[in-house]
N, C-alpha and C positions, 0 to 999 in steps of 0.2 A: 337405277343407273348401274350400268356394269363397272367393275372393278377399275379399269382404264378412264371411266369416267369419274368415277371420282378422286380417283388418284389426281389426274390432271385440273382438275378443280382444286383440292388441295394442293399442290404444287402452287399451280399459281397464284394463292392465297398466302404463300410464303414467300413468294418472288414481291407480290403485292404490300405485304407487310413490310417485311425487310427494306423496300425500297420507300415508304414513308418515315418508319421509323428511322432512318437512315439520312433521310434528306433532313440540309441546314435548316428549313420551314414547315418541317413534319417533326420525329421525334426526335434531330439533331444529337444523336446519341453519338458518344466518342468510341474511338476505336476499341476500346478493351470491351465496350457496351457491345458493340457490332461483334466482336469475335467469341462474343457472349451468346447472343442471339444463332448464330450460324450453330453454337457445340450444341444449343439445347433444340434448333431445328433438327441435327444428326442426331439427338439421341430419342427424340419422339418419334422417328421411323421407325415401320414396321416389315416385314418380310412375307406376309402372308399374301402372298399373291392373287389370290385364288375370292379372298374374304369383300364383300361389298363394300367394307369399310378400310380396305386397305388405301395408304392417305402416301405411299411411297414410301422409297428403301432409307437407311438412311442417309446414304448417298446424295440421293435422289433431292431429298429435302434438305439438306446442307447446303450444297451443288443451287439449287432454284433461292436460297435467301440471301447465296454471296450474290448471285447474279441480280437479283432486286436492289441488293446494297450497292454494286457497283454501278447500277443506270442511274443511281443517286448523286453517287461519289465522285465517277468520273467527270460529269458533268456534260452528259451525253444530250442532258436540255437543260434550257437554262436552269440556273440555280436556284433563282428567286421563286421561280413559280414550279407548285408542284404540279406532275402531268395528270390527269384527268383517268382513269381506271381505263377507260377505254384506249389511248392515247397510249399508256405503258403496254398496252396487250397487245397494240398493235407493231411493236416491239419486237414481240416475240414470234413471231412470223418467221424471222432468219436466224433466229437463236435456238439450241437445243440446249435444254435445262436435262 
């Protein structure tokens, strides 16, 4: 896979997490948790653009687990039920992480 491929795979692995762990019937984690999770997504970014294993900046990766945290939090579906991996991806269609 080229480097954009996997970045984008990662990314949304962090959108993906962020948004379970996050939701009241996934890891229902409280907000010092969640602003937890978002410092130590920005600080496992990398810069090596160029590297097949490059997994995003850390911008990048901050930026993709607040946006997972908040299709959790805002309550953008219902609450009760968590959405389905496909269902959240299909999300992301209008959204730029």
């Amino acid at each position: 896979p080229s480097p954009i491929d996997t970045r984008n795979k990662e990314l949304m692995a962090d959108a993906f997490s962020a948004y379970f762990l996050s939701h009241d019937n996934g890891g229902n984690m409280s907000t010092p948790e969640i602003l937890e999770l978002h410092k130590t997504a920005f600080t496992i970014g990398d810069c090596n653009f160029e590297s097949k294993n490059h997994h995003g900046t850390p911008s990048q990766r901050s930026c993709a687990s607040m946006w997972g945290a908040m299709q959790a939090i805002n309550g953008s579906n219902e609450r009760r039920n968590v959405l389905r991996g496909r269902k959240l991806d299909d999300t992301t269609t209008t959204t730029t992480v």
